[in-house]
N, C-alpha and C positions, 0 to 999 in steps of 0.2 A: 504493500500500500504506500510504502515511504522510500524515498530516493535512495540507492547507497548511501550518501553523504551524511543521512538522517540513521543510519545502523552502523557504522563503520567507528563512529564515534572520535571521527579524527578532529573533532575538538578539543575533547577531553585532555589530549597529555599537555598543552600550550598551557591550559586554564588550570589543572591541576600543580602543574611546576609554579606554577603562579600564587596560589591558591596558600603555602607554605611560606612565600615572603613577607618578610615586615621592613614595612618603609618607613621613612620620616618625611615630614611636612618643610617645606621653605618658601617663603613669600614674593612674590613677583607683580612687579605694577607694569600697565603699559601705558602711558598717555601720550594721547595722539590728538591730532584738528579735531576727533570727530568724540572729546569726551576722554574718560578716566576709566579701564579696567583695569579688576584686580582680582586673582587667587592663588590657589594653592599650585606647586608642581613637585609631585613626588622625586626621589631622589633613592639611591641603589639601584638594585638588578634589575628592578621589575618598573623602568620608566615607560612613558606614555608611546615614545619610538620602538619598545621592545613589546607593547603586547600587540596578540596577534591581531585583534579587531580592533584597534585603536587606529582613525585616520593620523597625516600628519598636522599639527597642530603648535600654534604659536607658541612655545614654552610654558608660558603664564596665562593657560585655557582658563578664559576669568569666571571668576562665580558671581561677579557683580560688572555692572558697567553702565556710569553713567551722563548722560549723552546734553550737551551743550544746554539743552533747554531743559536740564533739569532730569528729566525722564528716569528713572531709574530701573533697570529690569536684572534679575536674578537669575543666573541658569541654574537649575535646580537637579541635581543628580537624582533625585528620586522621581516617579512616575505617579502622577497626579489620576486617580480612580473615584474621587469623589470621599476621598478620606480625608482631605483636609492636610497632604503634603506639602503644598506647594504655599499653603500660607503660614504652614507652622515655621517653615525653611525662610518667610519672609520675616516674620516674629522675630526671627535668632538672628539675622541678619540686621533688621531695622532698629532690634535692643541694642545696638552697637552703632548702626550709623546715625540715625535720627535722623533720618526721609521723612518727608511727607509723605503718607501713605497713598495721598490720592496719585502718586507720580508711579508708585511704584508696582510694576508687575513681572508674571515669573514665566519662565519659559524652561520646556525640559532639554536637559543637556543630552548627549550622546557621543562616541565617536573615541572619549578619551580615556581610559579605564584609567589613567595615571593620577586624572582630576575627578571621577564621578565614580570609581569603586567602593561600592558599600560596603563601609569600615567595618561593621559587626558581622562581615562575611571575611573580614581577612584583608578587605581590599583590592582584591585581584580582579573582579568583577563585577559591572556597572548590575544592578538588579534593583527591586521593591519588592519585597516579600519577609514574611517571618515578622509582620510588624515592625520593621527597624528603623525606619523610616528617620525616627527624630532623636533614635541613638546613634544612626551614622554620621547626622546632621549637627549634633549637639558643638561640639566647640570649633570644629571647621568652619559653621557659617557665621558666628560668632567672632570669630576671629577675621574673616574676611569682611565683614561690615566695622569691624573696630579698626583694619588697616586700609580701609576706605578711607573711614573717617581721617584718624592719623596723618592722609597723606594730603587730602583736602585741607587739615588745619594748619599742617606745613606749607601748603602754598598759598595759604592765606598769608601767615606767618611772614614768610619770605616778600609775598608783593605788597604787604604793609608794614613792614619792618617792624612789629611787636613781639612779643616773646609769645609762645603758640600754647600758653599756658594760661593765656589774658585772654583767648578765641571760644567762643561760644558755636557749638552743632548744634542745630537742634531744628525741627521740621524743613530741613533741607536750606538752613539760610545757614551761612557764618555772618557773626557777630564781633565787634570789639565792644567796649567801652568807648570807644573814642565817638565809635558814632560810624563806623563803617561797617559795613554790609556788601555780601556778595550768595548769591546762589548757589549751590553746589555744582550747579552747570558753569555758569561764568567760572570756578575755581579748577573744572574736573581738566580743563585744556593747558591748566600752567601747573602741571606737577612733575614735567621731563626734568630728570636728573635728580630727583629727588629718593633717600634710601631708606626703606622702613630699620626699625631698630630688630634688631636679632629678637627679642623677647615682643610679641603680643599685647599688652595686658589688656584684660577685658573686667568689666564693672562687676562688682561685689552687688550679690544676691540682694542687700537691701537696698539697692541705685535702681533696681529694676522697675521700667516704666510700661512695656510691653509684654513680657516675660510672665505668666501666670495672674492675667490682669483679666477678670473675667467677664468685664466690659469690653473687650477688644472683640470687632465683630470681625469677619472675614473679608477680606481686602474683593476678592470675585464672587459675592453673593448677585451683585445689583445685574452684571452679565448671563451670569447661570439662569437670572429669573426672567428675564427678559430676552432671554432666546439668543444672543448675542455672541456667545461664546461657543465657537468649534468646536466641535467632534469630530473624526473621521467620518463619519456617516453623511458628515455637513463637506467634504472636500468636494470640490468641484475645479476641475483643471481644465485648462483651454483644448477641447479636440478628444475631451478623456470616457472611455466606454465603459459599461457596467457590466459586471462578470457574476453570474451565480455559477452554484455549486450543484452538481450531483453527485452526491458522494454512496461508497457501499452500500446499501440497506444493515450488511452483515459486515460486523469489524473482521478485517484481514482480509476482505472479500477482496478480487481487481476486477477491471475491463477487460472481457474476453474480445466484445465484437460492442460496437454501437453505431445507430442510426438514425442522421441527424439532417438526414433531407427536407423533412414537412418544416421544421425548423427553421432551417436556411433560406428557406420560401419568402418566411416573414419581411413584411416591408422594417427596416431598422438595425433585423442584424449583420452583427459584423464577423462572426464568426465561430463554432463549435470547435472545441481544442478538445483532447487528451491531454490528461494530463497526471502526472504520479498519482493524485489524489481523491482523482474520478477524470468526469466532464466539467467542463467551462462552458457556459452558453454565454457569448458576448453579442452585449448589442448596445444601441445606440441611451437607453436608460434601461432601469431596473425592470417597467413594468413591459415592455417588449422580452428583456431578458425571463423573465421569470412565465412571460407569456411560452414562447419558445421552447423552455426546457420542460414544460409537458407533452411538448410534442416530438422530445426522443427518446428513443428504445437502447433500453442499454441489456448486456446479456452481461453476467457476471459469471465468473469463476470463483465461487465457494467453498474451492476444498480448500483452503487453508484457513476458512474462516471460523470464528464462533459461532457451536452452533445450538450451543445450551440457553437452556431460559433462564431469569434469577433467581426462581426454584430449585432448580438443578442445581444451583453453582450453590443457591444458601446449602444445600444440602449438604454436598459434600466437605462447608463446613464446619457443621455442626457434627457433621463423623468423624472430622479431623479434631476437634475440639475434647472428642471425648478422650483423644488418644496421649499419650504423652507429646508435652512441648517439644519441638524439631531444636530449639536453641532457646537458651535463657540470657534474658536481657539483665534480671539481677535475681540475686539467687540468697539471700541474708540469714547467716543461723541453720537450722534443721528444721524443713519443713517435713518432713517425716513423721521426725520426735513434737512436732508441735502441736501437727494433729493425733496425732495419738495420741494425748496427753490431754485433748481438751475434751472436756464434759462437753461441751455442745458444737457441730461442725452445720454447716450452712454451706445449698449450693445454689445458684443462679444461672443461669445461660441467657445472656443478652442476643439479639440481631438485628443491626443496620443494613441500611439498604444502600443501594448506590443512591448519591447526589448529584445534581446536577448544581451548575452555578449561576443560568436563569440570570442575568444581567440586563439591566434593562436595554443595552446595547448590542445587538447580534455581534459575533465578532465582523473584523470589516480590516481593510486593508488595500492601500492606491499605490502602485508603482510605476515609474517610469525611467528611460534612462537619456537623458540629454550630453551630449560632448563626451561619451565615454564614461558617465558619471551616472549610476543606477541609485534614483531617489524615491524611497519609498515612508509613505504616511501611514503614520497608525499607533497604538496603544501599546508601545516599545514597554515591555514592562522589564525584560534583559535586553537591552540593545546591544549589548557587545556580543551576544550567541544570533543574534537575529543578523545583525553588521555579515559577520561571518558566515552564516547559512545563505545569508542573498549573492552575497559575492561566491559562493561557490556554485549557486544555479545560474547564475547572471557570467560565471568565465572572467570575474577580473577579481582586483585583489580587495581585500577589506577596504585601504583607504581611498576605494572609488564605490565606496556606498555611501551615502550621506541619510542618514535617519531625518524624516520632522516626526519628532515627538509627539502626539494627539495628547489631547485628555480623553479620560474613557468613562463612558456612562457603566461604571461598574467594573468589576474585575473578577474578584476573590479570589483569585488564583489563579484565575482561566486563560489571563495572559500572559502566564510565565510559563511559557510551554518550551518543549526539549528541543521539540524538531520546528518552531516557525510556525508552525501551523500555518493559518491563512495569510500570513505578512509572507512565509514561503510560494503560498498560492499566486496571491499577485504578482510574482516576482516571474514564477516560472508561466504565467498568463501571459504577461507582457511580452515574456520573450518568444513564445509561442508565436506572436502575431506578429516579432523580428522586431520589435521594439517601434512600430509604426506610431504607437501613439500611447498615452496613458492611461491606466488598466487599473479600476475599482474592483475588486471583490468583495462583495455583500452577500456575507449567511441570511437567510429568512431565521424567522425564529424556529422552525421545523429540522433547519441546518443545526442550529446552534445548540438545541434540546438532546436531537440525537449523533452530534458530529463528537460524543464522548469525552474523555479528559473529568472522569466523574470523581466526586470523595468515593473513592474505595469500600464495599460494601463490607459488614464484618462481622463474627462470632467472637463475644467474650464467655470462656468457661470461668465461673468465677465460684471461688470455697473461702470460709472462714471459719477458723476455731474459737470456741471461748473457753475459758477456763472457767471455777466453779463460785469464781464472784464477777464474772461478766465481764470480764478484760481479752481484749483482742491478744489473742498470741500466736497466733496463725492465719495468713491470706498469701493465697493465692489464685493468680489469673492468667489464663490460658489461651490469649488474642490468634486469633486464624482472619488470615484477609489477604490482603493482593497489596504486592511493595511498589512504592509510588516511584522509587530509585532504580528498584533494580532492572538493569536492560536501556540504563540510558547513559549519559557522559555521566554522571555525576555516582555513577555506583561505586565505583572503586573510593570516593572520598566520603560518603554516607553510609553504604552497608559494612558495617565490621561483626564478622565473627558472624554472620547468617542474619544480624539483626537490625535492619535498616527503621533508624529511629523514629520516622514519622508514622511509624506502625505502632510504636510504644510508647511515645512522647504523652506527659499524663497521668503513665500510669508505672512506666519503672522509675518516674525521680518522683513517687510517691512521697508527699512530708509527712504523713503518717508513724510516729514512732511503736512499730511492730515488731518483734525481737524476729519471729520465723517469719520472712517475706520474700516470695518466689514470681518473678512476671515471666513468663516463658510466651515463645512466637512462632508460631507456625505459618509460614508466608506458602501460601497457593499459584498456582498459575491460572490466569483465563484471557482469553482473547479480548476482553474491555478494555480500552484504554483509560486510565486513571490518574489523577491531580491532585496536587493540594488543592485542597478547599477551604475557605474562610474557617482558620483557625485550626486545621490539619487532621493529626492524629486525635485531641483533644475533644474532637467532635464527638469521637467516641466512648472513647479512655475517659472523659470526665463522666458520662452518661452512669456509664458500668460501673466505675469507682465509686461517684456519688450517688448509688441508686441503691446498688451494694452495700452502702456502709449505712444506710437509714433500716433496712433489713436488719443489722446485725445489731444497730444497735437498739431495735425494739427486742428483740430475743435476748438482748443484756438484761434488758426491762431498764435503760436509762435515755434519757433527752437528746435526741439526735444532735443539739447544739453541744452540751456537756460534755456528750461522748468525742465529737471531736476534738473540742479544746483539751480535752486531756490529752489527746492524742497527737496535737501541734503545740508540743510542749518544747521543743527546737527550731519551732517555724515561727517567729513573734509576728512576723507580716503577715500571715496566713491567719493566725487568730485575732490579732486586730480589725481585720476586714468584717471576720465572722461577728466576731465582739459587737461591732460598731451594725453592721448589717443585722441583726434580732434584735439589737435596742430600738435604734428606729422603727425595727417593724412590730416590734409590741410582741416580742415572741417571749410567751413565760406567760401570756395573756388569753383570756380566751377572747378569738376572734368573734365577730359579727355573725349573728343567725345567716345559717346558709356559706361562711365564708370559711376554708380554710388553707391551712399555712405549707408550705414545704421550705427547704433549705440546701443550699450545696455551695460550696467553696474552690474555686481551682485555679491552677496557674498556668499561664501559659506565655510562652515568650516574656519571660521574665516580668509577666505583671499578673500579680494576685485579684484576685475578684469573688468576692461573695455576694451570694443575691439570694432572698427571702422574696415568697412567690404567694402571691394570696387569689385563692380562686374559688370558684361558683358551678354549683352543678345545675345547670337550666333544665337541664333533661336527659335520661338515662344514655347513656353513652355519650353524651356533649359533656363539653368542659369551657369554661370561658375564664379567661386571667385578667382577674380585676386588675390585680397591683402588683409591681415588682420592684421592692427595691434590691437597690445596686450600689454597692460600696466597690472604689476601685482602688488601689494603690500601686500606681505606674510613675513611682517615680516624679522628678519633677513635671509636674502639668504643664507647658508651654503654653497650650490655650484651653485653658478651661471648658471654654464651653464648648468647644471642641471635642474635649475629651466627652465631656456627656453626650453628644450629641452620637458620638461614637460609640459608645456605652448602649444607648437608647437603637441606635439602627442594629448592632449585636445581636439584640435582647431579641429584635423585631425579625431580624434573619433567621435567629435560633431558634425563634418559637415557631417560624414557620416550617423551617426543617422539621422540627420535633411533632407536629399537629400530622401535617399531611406529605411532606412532600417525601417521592422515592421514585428512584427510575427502576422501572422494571421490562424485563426480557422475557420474550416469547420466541421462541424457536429461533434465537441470538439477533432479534430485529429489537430496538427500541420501541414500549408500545406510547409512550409520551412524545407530543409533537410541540405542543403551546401553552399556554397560561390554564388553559380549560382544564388540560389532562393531569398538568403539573403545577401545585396549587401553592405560590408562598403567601405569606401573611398578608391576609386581605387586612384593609384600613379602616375596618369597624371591629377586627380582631387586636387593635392593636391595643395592650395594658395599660394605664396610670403607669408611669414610670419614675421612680426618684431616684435621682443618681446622688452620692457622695465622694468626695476624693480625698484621700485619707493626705495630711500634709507632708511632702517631705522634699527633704533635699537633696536626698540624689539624683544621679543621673535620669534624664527620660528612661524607659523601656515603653514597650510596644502598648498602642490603645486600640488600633485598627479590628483586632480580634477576638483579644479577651473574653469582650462581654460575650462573644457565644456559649463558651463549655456548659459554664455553672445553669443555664437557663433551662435546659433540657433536666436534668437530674433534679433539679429544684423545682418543676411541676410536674415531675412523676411523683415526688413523697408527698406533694399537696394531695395531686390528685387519690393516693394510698389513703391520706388521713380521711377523706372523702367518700372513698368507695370501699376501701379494704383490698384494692385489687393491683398488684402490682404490674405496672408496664413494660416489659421485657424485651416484646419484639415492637420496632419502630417501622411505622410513623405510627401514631396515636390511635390515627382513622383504625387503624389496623390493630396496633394492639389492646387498645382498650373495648373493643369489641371478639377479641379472639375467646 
């Protein structure tokens, strides 16, 4: 189905040697007629001329620049999906320069892995994902808006001869005393020859004006509401055609034979292509295109396809579950001796279904190539593996790709894919047609539902021992699923010892203090293709864990909150969430006739979250969530409301996973096509939501995510307290009526 270049994996050894270096930071200014940039340029083995998808590029690829009349724009290493990157990266930036906000906007970077490698990956490779967004960002943009600043106070300094200690930043003016005044633009063109000092410094936590200010609204709300703001879906190029998809009915399926004459008929189009990925029906717009492509016949060769339904496949892992673990991810004590030993042993078998990622943007993708130079549009969420993959279907080298960055109505993971996906489609469209003109690629949402890349469906076997005053002394969990790494560049740096962590991520760095603790993994094969998904392994692993542990601790006969806190007696940040999360919600109280409570605590991507779940039985087998509160502790909050708002869409994505949605397979076809079949959170299901943020001062970690784990697990025990009926197999629809 996938081009060599997509299974050969000859990315993998450039990015992995990469992948192991640590660089250092050094400051570079350019000023020029047309304004002031300035960033960062790596320095060691691994500079921006030595990686492999990196074009070439001025030395000092700036992270800020700005332009005569003021203007100020940020190139923003992270991929802007509607999580609020691209203004938190303005926030860290602007706490340091003191712009006027109304000047400044952000654009995504690409091309240099030397200047846009995300830190909390190592560095080596430009990406967004794992929530890092504002741990990569944290003192790099920081820094570069403080040596902005710096270099503008210096040439203020210098063309009015005052000491640069007397100069006032602040909303994009310098200032003296004396009574002069100048712009940041007027300042940004006289800063040649001027040298930052070797040392940074950036403002003490109490100086901060922007920085955790939870009046600060987002710099591109007034664009997003007003229609005004691109997406790839919005590209429109001078002469440029629209390309759908016909992809396998059945993954691994190809094109034996197709026919596409009634098609070619049509007044508009411009073309049917072959191509790795299926057919291309090109034509002059989408609705000729998509008219078209029911008018060919495609024959497919399906013996190498999948050809099970998700019956079949859950099956065999609920036989595999019963079996012992294939590889143990942590293994603590003697789980033997532990169950043996305990007066009372408890068991559960969770099942997930596959997810899909449902974005409200199909994926989408426009390429073309002018003067030797292959330019393609779209929702770059690793640009440096996308850089690379086009330039190997397009015949020229990395630095004759030029990325434009999109914003993307959505993501969750969907656009961090291995092989290119559709940015590959367009790529190999265009050239199909010898690069005559340029080439949109638009999934329908029918494409997008079943064109795969799903959360991985899965089996938790789950046991617990107690001993004979109700203390956990034994747990263990027996994950069976399908590994999102293995078989692609990235196995050899992710799967160690059989155990590729976004399978266990949740559930083996459990903060639970258990003395016998055993997670063992048994990873399946099947023809699905499969992705991270909003919030990853923890989609599941939190469900099991905290679904689990409300079981065991009614069988203690003690308070699901109690029982944990005893239990996060080495995790302070994990039971302050919980703490703070039951006070607010009144837990220790009896709820409201008709109303009751559940709870779950987790972490993920290094940010704790607990959330208390208050719900309503309308009618036998319905469920409705009144109320959820949410405590989060991520570290320093950059933007507040941000982070709630992040929190609150979490909550809304989780709970739609958790109610209804699941892809499901019938004789290895997807039987989901659209919004009807595959249901997320409608917007009269949405909770009362209260968010909290616990204070602190450390570094950011991730908020993108979090709030999904704990939401699932924390309306199954409501729902328990409710019905008496524990939720096991997912989605809701489903298991609370099995």
């Amino acid at each position: 189905m996938y081009p060599k270049i997509f299974q050969d994996q000859s990315f993998a050894k450039p990015l992995a040697s990469l992948v192991s270096t640590r660089r250092s930071f050094i400051l570079g200014t350019v000023a020029t007629a047309a304004g002031l940039a300035i960033g960062y340029r790596m320095t060691g083995p691994a500079r921006a001329e030595d990686a492999p998808a990196a074009a070439p590029v001025h030395p000092f690829q700036p992270y800020i620049a700005i332009a005569p009349d003021g203007a100020v724009t940020i190139t923003s290493s992270q991929f802007e999906m509607g999580q609020g990157s691209y203004f938190g990266i303005a926030t860290l930036v602007n706490e340091e320069l003191g712009a006027d906000w109304a000047q400044i906007s952000v654009e995504g970077g690409a091309g240099n892995v030397a200047a846009y490698g995300n830190l909390a990956w190592g560095g080596a490779a430009q990406g967004t994902g794992g929530s890092t967004s504002m741990t990569s960002s944290w003192e790099r943009y920081r820094k570069a808006g403080a040596a902005m600043r710096i270099m503008l106070v210096e040439a203020a300094a210098r063309e009015w001869a005052v000491p640069a200690s007397e100069i006032k930043a602040e909303m994009g003016n310098l200032t003296h005393a004396s009574g002069k005044l100048a712009s940041y633009g007027e300042m940004a063109i006289k800063t040649d020859g001027l040298v930052l000092p070797a040392e940074i410094p950036l403002k003490p936590r109490e100086m901060w004006t922007q920085i955790g200010k939870v009046d600060l609204k987002r710099f591109d709300s007034k664009p997003k509401t007003n229609g005004s703001l691109p997406y790839t879906i919005d590209v429109q190029l001078p002469g440029m055609a629209t390309a759908v998809m016909i992809h396998p009915p059945k993954f691994g399926a190809t094109v034996k034979t197709f026919d596409a004459a009634k098609a070619k008929a049509l007044k508009g189009i411009v073309d049917v292509v072959q191509i790795s990925r299926g057919i291309a029906v090109v034509a002059e717009n989408m609705w000729i295109a998509t008219k078209a492509r029911d008018l060919v016949t495609v024959e497919w060769d399906e013996s190498k396809a999948e050809q099970r339904g998700s019956p079949e496949i859950l099956a065999a892992y609920r036989e595999a579950a019963k079996q012992a673990p294939a590889n143990m991810a942590r293994n603590d004590g003697d789980l033997a001796a532990g169950f043996a030993s305990a007066a009372k042993v408890l068991e559960a078998t969770y099942t997930f279904p596959y997810l899909a990622h449902a974005a409200l943007e199909p994926l989408n993708a426009a390429a073309m190539m002018k003067d030797g130079v292959v330019e393609v549009w779209g929702g770059h969420q690793m640009p440096d593996l996308y850089q690379y993959i086009a330039s190997q279907i397009a015949g020229v080298t990395p630095d004759k790709v030029k990325l434009h960055v999109m914003r993307s109505g959505g993501g969750f993971g969907r656009r961090a894919v291995f092989d290119a996906d559709v940015v590959a489609e367009s790529v190999e469209v265009a050239k199909a047609l010898d690069w005559s003109r340029p080439v949109k690629v638009q999934w329908t949402r029918e494409n997008d539902m079943r064109g795969g890349r799903y959360r991985p469906a899965y089996v938790h076997a789950m046991k617990a021992g107690l001993d004979g005053k109700g203390n956990l002394i034994a747990w263990a969990n027996h994950i069976v699923g399908q590994s999102i790494m293995t078989g692609t560049l990235f196995e050899g740096m992710a799967v160690k010892n059989g155990i590729d962590f976004t399978s266990v991520e949740g559930a083996a760095n459990l903060p639970y203090a258990i003395p016998n603790l055993g997670v063992g993994l048994t990873t399946m094969t099947t023809g699905v293709p499969v992705l991270w998904w909003r919030a990853v392994g923890s989609t599941h692993t939190a469900y099991a864990v905290e679904a689990f542990l409300d079981e065991v601790a009614e069988a203690a006969g003690k308070d699901p909150v109690e029982f944990r806190l005893a239990l996060l007696k080495d995790h302070p940040r994990h039971a302050a969430a919980l703490r703070l999360a039951s006070e607010k919600a009144g837990w220790g109280t009896t709820p409201a006739t008709g109303r009751f409570r559940g709870v779950a605590v987790a972490e993920s991507f290094n940010t704790v979250v607990a959330q208390v779940v208050e719900i309503s039985i309308p009618s036998p087998g319905a469920v409705k969530v009144e109320k959820v509160i949410c405590v989060v502790d991520c570290g320093t909050a950059i933007n507040p409301d941000q982070v709630v708002a992040q929190m609150e869409g979490g909550i809304g994505f989780g709970l739609g996973s958790i109610l209804a949605e699941e892809i499901t397979l019938t004789g290895g076809v997807v039987d989901q096509g659209n919004y009807d079949t595959y249901a997320p959170l409608r917007i009269d299901q949405m909770p009362v939501i209260e968010v909290h943020i616990l204070p602190s001062e450390n570094p950011p970690t991730g908020a993108g995510e979090p709030g999904v784990p704990p939401i699932g697990p924390a309306l199954a025990n409501a729902v328990y307290q409710a019905t008496k009926k524990r939720v096991r197999t997912l989605p809701f629809a489903k298991g609370l009526t099995a």
